[in-house]
KOLGU-335774 format. One line per field, with one value per atom (N, C-alpha, C): residue in one letter; atom name; x, y, z. Coordinates in pm, 1 decimal. Each point is the difference from the previous one (the first is absolute). Layout:
code c(A ...);
site c(CA ...);
c1 c(X ...);
c2 c(Y ...);
c3 c(Z ...);
//
This chain:
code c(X X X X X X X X X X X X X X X X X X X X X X X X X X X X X X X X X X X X X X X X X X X X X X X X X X X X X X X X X X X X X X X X X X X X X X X X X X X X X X X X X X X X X X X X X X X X X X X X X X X X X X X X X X X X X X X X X X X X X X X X X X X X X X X X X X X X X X X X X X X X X X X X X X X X X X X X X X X X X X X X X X X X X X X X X X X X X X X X X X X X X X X X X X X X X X X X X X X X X X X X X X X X X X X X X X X X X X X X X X X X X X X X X X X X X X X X X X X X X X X X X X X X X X X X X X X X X X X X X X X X X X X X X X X X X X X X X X X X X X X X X X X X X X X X X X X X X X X X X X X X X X X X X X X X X X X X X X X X X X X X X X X X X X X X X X X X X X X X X X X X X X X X X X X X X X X X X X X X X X X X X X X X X X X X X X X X X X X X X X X X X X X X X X X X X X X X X X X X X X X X X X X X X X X X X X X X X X X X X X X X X X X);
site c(N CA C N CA C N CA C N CA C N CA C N CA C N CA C N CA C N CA C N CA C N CA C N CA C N CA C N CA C N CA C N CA C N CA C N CA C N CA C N CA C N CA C N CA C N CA C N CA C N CA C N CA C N CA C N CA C N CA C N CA C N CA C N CA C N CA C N CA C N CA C N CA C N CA C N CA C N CA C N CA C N CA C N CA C N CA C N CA C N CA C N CA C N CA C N CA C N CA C N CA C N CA C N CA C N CA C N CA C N CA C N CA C N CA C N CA C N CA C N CA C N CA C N CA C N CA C N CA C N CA C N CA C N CA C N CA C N CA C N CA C N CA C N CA C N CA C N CA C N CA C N CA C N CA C N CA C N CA C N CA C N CA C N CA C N CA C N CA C N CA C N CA C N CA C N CA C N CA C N CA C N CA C N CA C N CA C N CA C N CA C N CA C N CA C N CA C N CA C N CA C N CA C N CA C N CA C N CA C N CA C N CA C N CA C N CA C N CA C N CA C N CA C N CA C N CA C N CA C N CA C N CA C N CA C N CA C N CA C N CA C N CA C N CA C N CA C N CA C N CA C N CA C N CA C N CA C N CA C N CA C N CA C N CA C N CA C N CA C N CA C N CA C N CA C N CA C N CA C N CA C N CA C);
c1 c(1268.9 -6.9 7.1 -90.4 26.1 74.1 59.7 95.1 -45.2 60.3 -34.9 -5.4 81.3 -18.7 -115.4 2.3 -135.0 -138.7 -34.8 -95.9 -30.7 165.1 1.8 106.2 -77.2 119.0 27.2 105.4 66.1 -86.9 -33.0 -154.1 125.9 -36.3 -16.8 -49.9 71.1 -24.1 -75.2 87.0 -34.7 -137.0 -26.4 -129.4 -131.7 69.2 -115.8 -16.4 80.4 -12.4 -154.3 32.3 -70.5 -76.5 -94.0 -108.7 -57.0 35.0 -45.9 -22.3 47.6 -23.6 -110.0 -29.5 -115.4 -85.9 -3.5 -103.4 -94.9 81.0 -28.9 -82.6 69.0 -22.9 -118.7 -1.9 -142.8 -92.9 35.4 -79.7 -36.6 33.4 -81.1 -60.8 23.3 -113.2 -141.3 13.0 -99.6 -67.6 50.4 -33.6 -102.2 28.7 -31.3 -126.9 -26.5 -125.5 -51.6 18.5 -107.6 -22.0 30.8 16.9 -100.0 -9.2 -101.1 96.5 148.5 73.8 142.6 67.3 125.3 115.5 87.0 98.9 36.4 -40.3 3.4 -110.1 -85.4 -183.9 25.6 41.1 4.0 -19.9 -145.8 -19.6 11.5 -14.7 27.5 -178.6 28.1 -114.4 -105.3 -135.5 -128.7 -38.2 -16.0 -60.0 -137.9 -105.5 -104.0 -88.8 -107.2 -91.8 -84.1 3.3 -156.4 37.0 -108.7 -24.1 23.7 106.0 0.1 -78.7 -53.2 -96.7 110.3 1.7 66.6 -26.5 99.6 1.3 -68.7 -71.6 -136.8 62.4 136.5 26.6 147.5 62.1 170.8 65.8 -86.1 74.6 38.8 -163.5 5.1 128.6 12.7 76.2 106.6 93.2 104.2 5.3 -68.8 2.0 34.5 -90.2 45.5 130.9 43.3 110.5 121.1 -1.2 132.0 -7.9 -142.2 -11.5 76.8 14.3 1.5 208.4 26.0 138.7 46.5 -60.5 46.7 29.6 -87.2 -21.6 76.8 59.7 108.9 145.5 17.8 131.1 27.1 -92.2 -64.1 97.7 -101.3 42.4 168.2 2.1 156.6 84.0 -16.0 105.0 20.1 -75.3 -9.3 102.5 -50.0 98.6 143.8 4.0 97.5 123.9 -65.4 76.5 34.2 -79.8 22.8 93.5 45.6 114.0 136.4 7.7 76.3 87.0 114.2 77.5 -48.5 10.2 -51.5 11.8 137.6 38.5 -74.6 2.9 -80.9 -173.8 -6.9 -137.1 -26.8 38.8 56.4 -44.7 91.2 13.3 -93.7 -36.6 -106.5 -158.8 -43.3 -65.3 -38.6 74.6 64.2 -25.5 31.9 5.5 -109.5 -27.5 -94.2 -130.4 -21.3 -133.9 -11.1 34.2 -12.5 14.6 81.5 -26.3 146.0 87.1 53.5 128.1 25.0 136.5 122.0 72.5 114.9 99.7 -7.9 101.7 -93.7 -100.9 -50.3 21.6 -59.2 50.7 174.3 82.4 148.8 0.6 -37.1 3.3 -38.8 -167.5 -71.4 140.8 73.7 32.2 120.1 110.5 111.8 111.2 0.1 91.9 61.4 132.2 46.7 -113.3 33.7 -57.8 71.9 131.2 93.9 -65.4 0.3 -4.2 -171.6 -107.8 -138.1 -22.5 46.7 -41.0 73.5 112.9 39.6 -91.9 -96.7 -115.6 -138.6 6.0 -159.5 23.6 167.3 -16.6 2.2 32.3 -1.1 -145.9 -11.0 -179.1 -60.3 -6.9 -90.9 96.3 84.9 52.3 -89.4 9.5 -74.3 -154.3 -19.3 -187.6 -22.7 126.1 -23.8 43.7 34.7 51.3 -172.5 -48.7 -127.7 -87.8 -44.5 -152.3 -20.9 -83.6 -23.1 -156.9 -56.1 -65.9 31.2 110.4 103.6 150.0 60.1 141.5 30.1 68.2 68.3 170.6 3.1 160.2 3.8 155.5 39.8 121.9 44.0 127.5 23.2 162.4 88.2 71.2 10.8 -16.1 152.4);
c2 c(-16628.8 141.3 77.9 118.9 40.9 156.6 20.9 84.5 127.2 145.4 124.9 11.8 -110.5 65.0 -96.0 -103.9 -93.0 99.8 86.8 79.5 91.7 102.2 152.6 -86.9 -59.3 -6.8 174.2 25.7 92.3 42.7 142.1 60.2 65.9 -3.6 70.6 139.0 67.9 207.0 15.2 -15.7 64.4 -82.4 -125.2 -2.3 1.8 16.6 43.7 169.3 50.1 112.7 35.7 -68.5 -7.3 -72.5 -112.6 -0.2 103.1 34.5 108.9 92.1 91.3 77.9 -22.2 -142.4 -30.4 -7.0 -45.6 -32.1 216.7 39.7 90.4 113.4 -23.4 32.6 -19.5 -178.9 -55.2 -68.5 -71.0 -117.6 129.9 80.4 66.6 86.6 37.2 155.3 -106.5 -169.5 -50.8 -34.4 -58.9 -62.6 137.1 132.3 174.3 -33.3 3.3 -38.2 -122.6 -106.4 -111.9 49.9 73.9 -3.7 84.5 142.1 106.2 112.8 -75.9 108.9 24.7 58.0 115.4 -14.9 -40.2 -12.0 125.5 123.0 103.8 31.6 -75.3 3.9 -75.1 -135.4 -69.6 54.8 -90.6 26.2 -99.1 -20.1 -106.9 -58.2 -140.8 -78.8 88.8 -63.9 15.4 -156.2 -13.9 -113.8 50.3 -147.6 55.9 -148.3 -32.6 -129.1 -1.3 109.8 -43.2 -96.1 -56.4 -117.3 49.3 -80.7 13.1 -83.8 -12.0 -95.9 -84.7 -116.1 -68.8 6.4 -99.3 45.6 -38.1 40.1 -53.6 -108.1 27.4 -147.5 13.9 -119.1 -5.1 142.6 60.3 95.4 104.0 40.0 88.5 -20.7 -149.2 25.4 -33.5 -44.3 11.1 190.8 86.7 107.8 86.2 -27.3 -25.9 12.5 -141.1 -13.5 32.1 72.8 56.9 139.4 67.0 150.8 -31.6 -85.0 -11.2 -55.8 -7.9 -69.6 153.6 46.1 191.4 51.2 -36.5 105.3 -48.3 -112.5 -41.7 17.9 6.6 25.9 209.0 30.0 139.6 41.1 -30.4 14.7 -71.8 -108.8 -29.4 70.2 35.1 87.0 188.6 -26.6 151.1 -45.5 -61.2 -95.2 -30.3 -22.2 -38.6 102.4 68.3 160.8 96.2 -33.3 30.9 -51.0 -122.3 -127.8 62.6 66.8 28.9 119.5 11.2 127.4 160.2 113.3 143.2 35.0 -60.0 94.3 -85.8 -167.1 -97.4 29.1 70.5 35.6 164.4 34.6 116.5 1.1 -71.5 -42.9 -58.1 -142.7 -90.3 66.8 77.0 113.9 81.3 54.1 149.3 -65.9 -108.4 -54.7 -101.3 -81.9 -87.6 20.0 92.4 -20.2 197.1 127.6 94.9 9.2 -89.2 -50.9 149.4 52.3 77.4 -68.6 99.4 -53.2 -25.5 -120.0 -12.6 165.0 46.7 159.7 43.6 21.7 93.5 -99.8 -90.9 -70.4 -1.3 8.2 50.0 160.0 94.1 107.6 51.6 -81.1 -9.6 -21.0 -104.1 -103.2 126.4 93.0 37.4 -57.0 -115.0 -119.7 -6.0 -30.2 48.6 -145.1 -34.8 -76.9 -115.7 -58.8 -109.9 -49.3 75.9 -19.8 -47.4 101.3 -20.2 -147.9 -47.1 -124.4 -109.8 24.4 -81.4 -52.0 130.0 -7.3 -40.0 22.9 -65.3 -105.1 -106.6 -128.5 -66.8 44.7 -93.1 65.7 67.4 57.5 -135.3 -65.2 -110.5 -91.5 -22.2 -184.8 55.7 98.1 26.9 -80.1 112.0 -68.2 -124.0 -71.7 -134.6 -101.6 43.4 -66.0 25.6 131.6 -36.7 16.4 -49.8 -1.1 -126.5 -70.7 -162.8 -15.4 12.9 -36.2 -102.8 43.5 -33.6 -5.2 -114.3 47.1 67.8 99.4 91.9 -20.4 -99.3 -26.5 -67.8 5.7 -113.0 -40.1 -158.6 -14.2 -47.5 -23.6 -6.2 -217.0 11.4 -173.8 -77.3);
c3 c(-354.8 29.3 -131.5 24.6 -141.0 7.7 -103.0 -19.1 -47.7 11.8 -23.9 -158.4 -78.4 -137.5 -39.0 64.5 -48.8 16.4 125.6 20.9 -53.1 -49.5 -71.7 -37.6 -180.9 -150.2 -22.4 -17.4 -95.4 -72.1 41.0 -126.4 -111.0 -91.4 -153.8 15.1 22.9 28.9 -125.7 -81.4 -103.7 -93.1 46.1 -55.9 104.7 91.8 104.9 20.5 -13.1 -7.6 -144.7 -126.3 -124.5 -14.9 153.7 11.2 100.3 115.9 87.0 -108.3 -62.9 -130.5 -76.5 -46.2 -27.6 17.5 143.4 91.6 32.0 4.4 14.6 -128.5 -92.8 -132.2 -21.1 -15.4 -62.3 85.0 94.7 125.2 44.3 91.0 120.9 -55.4 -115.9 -53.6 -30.6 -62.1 -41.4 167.0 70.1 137.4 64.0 -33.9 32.4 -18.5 -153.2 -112.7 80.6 35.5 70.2 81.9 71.9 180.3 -43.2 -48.1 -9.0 153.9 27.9 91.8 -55.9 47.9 0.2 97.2 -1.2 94.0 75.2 -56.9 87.5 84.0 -5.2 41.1 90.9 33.6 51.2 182.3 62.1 122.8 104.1 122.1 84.2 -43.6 5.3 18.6 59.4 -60.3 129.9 22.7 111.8 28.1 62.9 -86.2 52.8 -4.2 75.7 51.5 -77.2 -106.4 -67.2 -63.7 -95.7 -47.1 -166.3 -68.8 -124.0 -88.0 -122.7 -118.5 -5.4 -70.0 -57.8 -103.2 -101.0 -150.1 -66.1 -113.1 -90.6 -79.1 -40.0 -135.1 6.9 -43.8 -43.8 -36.6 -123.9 -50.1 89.9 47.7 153.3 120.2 -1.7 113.5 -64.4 -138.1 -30.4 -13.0 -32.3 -19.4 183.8 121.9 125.3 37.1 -57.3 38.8 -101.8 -89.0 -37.5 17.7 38.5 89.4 120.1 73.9 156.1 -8.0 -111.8 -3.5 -63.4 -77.8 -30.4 97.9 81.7 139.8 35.4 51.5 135.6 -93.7 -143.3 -71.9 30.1 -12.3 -7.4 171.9 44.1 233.3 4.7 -71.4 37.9 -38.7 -125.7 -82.3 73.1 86.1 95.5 149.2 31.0 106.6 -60.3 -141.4 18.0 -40.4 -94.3 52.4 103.2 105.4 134.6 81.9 -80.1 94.2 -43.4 -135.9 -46.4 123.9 -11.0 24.0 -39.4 99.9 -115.7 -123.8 -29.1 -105.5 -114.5 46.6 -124.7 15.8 66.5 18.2 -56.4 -26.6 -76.9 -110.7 -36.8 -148.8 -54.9 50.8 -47.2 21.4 91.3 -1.7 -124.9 -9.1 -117.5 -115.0 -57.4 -101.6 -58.7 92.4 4.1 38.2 78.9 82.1 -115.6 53.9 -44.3 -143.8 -94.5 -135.4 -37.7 105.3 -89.1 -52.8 -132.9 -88.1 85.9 4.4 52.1 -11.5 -79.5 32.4 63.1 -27.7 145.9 96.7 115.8 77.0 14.8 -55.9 -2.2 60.4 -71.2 42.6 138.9 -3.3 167.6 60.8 25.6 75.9 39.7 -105.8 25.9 -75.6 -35.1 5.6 -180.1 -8.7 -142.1 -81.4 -100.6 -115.1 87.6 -27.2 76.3 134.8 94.8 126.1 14.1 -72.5 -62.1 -35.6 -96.4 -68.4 139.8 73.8 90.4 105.3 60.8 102.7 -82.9 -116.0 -64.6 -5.8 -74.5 21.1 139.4 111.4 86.2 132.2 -78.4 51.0 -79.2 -146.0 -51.7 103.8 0.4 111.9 111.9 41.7 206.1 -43.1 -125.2 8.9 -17.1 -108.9 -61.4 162.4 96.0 74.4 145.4 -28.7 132.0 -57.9 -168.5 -53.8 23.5 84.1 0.4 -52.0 -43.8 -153.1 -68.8 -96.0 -121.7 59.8 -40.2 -24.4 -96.5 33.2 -156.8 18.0 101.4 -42.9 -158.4 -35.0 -48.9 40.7 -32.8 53.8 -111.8 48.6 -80.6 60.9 -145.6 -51.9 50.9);
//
């Protein structure tokens, strides 16, 4: 039988917190750029029967397929701010997706500097915990 810490090891806050940060920083603005979309753009699927080409050569469809892995990092990372709680949706919003300065996002929010940095770090554990993509945990050894 297997056990709750065997399933959920003990994450590392503080360096998961400082990949979510990253991830955000540098992965999703580049993943933005492949995709050719916007996490605030972001629409429900179309599904549709027509008939797509297939790919002319390797490069083409290695090129394919890291558009089509943008796109599904792109749609998750919208979902997975949505899984989050309001107030981590707030925040991760304000900051991440609207690109404004953490004091403005503080000010938006109401919330002193202390209490501020308390809800942005555990706004990155909510996301690092329902982006399934990537793990952006880390644990602790």
């Amino acid at each position: 039988m297997v056990s709750f810490n065997e399933l959920f090891p003990q994450v590392d806050e503080k360096a998961t917190i400082d990949k979510v940060k990253h991830f955000f920083k540098v992965q999703l603005p580049t993943m933005q750029r492949y995709s050719h979309r916007n996490v605030s753009g972001i629409k429900s699927p179309v599904i549709t029967d027509m008939p797509k080409g297939g790919s002319v050569n390797n490069q083409m469809e290695e090129t394919l397929t890291q558009r089509l892995y943008a796109e599904q990092v792109v749609a998750r990372c919208r979902e997975a701010i949505d899984c989050c709680d309001a107030i981590s949706q707030k925040i991760l919003w304000s900051i991440y997706v609207k690109e404004n300065t953490v004091t403005a996002a503080q000010l938006e929010s109401g919330y002193g500097e202390t209490r501020f940095r308390y809800y942005k770090n555990r706004a990155c554990l909510q996301f690092a915990d329902a982006f399934m993509i990537e793990d952006l945990h880390k644990f602790k050894k």
